[in-house]
N, C-alpha and C positions, 0 to 999 in steps of 0.2 A: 327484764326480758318478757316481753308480750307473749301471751298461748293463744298458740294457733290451736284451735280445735273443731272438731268434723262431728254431729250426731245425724250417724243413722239409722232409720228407721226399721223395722225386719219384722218379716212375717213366717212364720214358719210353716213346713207341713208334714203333717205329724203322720201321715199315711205313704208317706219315701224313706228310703232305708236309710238307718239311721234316726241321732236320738237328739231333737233340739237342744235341749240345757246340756249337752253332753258337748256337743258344737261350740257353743257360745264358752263355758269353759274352757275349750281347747285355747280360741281362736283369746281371748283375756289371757290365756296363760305364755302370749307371744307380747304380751310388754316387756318392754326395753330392747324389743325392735328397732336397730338404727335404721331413720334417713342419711339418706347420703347424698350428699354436694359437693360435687369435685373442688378441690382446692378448697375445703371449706370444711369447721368440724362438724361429726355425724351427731346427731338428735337422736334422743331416746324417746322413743315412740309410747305413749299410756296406752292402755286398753282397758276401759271398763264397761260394765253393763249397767246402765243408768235405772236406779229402782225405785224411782219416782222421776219421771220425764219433765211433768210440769213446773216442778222445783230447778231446771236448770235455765237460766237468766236469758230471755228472749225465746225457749224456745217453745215456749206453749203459743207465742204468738205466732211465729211462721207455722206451728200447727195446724192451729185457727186459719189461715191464711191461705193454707194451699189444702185445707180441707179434706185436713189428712189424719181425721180420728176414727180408728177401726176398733174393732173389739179385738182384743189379742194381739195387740202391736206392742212391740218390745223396741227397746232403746240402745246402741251401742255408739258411745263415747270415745273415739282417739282424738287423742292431746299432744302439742309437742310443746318445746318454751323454747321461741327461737330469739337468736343474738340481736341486740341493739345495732350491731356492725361487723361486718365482714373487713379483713383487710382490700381481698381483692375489690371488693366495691369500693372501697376507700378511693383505690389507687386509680381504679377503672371510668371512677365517675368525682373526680377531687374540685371539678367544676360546680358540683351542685351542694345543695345545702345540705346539713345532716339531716334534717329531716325528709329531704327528698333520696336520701343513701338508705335509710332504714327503711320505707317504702319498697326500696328496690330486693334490699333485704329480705324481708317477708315474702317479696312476689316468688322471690328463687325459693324460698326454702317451700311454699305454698306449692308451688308445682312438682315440688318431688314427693310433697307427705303428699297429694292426691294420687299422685303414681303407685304410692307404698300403697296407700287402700284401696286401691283397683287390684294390687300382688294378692292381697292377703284377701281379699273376695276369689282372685283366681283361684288360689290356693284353697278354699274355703270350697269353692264347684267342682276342684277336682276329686275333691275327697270324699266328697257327700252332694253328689249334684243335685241341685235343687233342693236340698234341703230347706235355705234360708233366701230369702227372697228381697234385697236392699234396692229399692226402686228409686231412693233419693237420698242425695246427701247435702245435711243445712252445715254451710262454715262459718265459724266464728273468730275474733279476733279479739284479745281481751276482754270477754263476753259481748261482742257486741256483735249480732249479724252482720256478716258480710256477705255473701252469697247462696244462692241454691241451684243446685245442679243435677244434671239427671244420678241415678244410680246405677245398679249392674245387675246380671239377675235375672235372667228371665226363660229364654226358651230351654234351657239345657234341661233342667227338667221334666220337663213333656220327654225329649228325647229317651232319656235312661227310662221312665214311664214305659215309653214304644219298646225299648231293649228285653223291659223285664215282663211285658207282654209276652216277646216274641220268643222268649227263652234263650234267648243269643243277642249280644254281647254277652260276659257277665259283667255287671255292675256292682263294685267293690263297697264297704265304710271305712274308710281309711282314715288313721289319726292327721288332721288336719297342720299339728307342729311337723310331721314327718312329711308330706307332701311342699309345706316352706319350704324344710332344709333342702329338698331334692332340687327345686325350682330353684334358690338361690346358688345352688351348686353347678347351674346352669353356665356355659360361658359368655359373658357381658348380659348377665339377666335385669343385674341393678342398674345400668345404664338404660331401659326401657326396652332395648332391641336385643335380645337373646341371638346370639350367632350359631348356624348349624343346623341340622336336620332336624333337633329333637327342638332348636328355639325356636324354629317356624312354625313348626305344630303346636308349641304353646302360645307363639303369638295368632295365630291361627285360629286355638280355640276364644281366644281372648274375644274375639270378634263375634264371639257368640253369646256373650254376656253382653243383655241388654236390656234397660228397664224394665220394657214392656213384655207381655208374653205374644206376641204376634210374629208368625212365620215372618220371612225376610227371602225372596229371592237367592238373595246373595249367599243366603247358610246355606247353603249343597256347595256351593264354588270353595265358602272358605275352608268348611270341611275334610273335604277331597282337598285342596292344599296341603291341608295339614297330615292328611292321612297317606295322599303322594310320598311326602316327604319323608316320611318314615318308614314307609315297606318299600316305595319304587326305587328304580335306577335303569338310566336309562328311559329312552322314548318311546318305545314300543313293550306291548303286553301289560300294560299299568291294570290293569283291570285284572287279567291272571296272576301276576302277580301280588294283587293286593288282598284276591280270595286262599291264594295259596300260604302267604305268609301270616295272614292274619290267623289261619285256620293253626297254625303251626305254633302261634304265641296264646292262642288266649281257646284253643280245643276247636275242635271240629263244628263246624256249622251244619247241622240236620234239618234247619226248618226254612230257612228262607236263602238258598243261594244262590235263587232267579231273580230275587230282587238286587242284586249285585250288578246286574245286566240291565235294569231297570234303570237304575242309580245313574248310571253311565253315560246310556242311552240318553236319558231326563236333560243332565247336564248337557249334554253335545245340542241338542235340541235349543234348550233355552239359548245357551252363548252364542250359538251360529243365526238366534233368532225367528226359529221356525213354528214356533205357538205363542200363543195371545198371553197377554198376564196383565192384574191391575193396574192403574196408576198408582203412585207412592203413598198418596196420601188417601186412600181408598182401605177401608174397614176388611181385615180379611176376614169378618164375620157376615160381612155383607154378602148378601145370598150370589148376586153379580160376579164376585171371588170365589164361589164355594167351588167350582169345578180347578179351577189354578189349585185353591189350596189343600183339594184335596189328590190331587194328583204327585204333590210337591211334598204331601206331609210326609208320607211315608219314605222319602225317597232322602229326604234331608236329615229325618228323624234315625235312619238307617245311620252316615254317613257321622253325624253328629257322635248319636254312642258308641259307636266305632272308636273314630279318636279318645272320646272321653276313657272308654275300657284299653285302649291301649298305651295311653300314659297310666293310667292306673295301674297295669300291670307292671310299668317300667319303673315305679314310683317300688312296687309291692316287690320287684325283684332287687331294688338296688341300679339299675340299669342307664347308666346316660348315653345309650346308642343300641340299635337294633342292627344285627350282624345274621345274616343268613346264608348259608351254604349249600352247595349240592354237594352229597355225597353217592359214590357205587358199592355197592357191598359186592 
């Protein structure tokens, strides 16, 4: 049985709530982690923390490579040992040679342990956002490189940062095994697409984990999806509604709930197309961007921990739905 295996790379930052070696503990203490392949048996997922990186067979060299040696870079190792054969490949592909079946083997079971460590990164941001920072992951295949790909990671922690500036959201540390179970208790979570109010908000925030730490137009839109999905109903009021109900799950907001009208306003603007913004591949450091991004940060940055503080609450109460009522006394 060939092992498929993932090392990646992590940075931590020790000035967000929460405790690095506390994390990495948690997130090791979810081996035996099944993958899952429909019609096919489930893989027990390794996790370990690699403590000596250069001793692992090829990977000092893609180190070297993509010149990626930092001071304080830490290592994390999942491993599966996938099947030489599947029936259904057997049956599905009986034209081709075995060694063209095992091939196809690997690719299936490949694309779902990448799925599984994209969960267990979700998992890992909701609980301690930003904590840990995985900007690439190198895979291997009976030790021998096989690919590198981007990693996850990136703006969500600026966001909770702006949150815990602003004294509203609150920003929770949540045991990182209990935000899993919550997630995979989700309906159709392990099949990639979460079904439901609360799986579009996680797939929602998903979209916000991303290697790089640079704003993105697009995080206020996916945001507010995800934050829609969860307080709105109905087409009208999405904005009162979303200051009312939020104010009701996670305490009253005292310091900024003009910037909720901002938020709004921002969005209607950009999507109907009525202000300038960079091109794609344009540096949002670059002074040319500085009026876009700084127009944007607050207003995404708002929207961002938002979401993030109200699955966190949902996580912290138990909660797979948000129910709101009017009452008259």
């Amino acid at each position: 049985m060939p092992r498929l295996s993932a090392v990646l790379p992590f940075t931590s930052y020790s000035d967000r709530k929460g405790d690095p070696n506390a994390a990495i503990a948690e997130l090791t203490s979810l081996s035996r982690t099944p993958v899952l392949l429909e019609k096919a048996p489930d893989l027990s997922l390794e996790i370990e923390l690699l403590s000596d990186a250069t001793k692992h067979r090829g990977l000092k060299r893609q180190i070297a490579a993509a010149n990626d040696v930092r001071v304080g870079r830490k290592y994390l190792r999942l491993s599966v040992d996938v099947p030489d054969k599947l029936q259904r490949v057997d049956t599905d592909h009986s034209d081709l040679s075995e060694h063209h079946r095992s091939l196809i083997v690997v690719n299936l079971y490949e694309y779902k342990f990448m799925d599984r460590i994209g969960d267990l990164v979700l998992a890992c941001n909701l609980a301690k956002p930003g904590l840990l920072h995985f900007d690439r992951i190198y895979v291997y295949l009976g030790g021998r490189h096989r690919r590198t790909t981007s990693g996850f990671t990136g703006v969500v922690g600026e966001a909770t940062d702006y949150a815990r500036q602003l004294g509203w959201p609150p920003i929770l540390d949540l045991p990182i095994p209990r935000v899993w179970d919550w997630l995979n208790a989700l309906p159709r979570f392990s099949t990639g697409m979460a079904s439901g109010r609360v799986g579009r908000a996680v797939s929602a925030l998903s979209f916000l984990m991303r290697p790089d730490l640079e704003l993105s137009p697009s995080d206020l839109v996916w945001a507010l999806l995800g934050l829609e999905a969860l307080y709105c109903s109905g087409a009208q009021g999405k904005q009162s509604q979303l200051i009312e109900k939020s104010s009701l799950l996670l305490g009253p907001n005292t310091t900024n709930a003009s910037k909720f009208r901002e938020m709004y306003e921002y969005r209607s603007r950009f999507l109907h197309g009525n202000f300038d913004f960079p091109r794609a591949y344009i540096d949002m450091n670059d002074d040319a961007a500085g009026e876009f991004r700084g127009d944007a940060y607050e207003c995404w940055s708002l929207a961002s921990c938002l979401l993030i503080a109200t699955l966190q609450e949902m996580v912290n109460r138990d909660l797979n739905e948000l129910n709101f009522r009017y009452a008259l006394n």
